[in-house]
N, C-alpha and C positions, 0 to 999 in steps of 0.2 A: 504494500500500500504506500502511497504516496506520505510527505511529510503532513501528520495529522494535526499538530496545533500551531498557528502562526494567527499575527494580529493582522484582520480584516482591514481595519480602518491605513495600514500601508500599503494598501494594493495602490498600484497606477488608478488614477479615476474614481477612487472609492470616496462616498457624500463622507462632507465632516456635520460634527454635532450642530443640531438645527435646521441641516439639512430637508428642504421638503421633498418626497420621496413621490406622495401623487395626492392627489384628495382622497377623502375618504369615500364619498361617495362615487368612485371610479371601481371599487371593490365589490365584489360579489360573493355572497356566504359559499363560504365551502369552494371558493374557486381559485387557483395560482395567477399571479402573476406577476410578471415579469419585468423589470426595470430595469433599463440600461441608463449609463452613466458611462457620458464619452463614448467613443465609435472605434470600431473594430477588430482590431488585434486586443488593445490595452483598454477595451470596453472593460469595466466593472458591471458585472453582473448577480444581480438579486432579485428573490422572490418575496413576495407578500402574500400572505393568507389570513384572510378574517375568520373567525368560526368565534360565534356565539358573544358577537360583538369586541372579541380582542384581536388583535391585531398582530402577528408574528413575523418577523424577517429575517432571511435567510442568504447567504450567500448562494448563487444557484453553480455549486459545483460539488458534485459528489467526492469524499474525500478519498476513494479508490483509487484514482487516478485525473482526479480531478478536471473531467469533463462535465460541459451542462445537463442537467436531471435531463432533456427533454428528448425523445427521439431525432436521430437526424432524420430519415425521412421524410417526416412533416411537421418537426419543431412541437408536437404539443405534449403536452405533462402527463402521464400516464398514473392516474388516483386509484390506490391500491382497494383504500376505504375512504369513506368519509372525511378521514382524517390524513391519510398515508397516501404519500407519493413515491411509485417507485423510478427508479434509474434508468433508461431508456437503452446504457446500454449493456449496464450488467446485473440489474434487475433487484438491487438491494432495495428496500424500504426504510424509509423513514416518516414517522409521524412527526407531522407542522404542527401538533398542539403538545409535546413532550419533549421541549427543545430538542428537535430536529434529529431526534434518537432514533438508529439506525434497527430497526426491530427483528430483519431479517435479511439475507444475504449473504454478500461476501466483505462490508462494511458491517457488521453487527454489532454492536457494544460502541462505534463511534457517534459523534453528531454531525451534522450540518452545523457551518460555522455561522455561529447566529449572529443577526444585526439586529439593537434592541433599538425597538420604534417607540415612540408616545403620538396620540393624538394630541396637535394643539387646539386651540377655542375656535380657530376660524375652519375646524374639521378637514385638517390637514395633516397626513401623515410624514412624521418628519424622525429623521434620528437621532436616537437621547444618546446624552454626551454616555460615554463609557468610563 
């Protein structure tokens, strides 16, 4: 497996604290999505998931080898459960409501390296300082 723990917030492109990430009302219960920050190669890449009104973030790279959760084929997120999203290309799981714990696969006992979100007042999803 790839190097398992390093600070998110030094990646190329990665929001600093207060950052607004998207509105809240762009979010859909129980849906991924996806936020880029910068373009291309040195894009930073994260996900969002709401469930039951909290709001979870996640760097979107599985820490197997550190590709994005999503399938290539057609880019979308492949939801294990309600809650679990597996790996598009090696098929680990992790639930987005148990910081980002790896429940099954070839990643198991890891996380997803979380990014911790606050709603502001103007119902804006943005990055709490760490």
């Amino acid at each position: 497996m790839s190097k398992l723990y390093f600070n998110w917030s030094e990646m190329k492109n990665a929001p600093t604290p207060g950052e607004k990430v998207c509105d809240l009302s762009s979010l859909s219960e129980g849906q991924i999505k996806e936020i880029i920050f910068g373009d291309k190669k040195d894009a930073f890449r994260m996900i969002v998931f709401l469930k039951e009104g909290v709001v979870h973030g996640y760097v979107n790279k599985c820490p197997h080898h550190w590709l994005t959760l999503q399938r290539r084929s057609d880019s979308t997120f492949m939801m294990w459960s309600e809650n679990e999203v597996m790996c598009g290309h090696h098929s680990s799981v992790f639930d987005l409501t148990n910081s980002g714990r790896c429940t099954d696969g070839v990643c198991s006992g890891t996380n997803l390296p979380n990014v911790p979100l606050f709603v502001n007042k103007d119902k804006e999803v943005c990055i709490l300082d760490h």
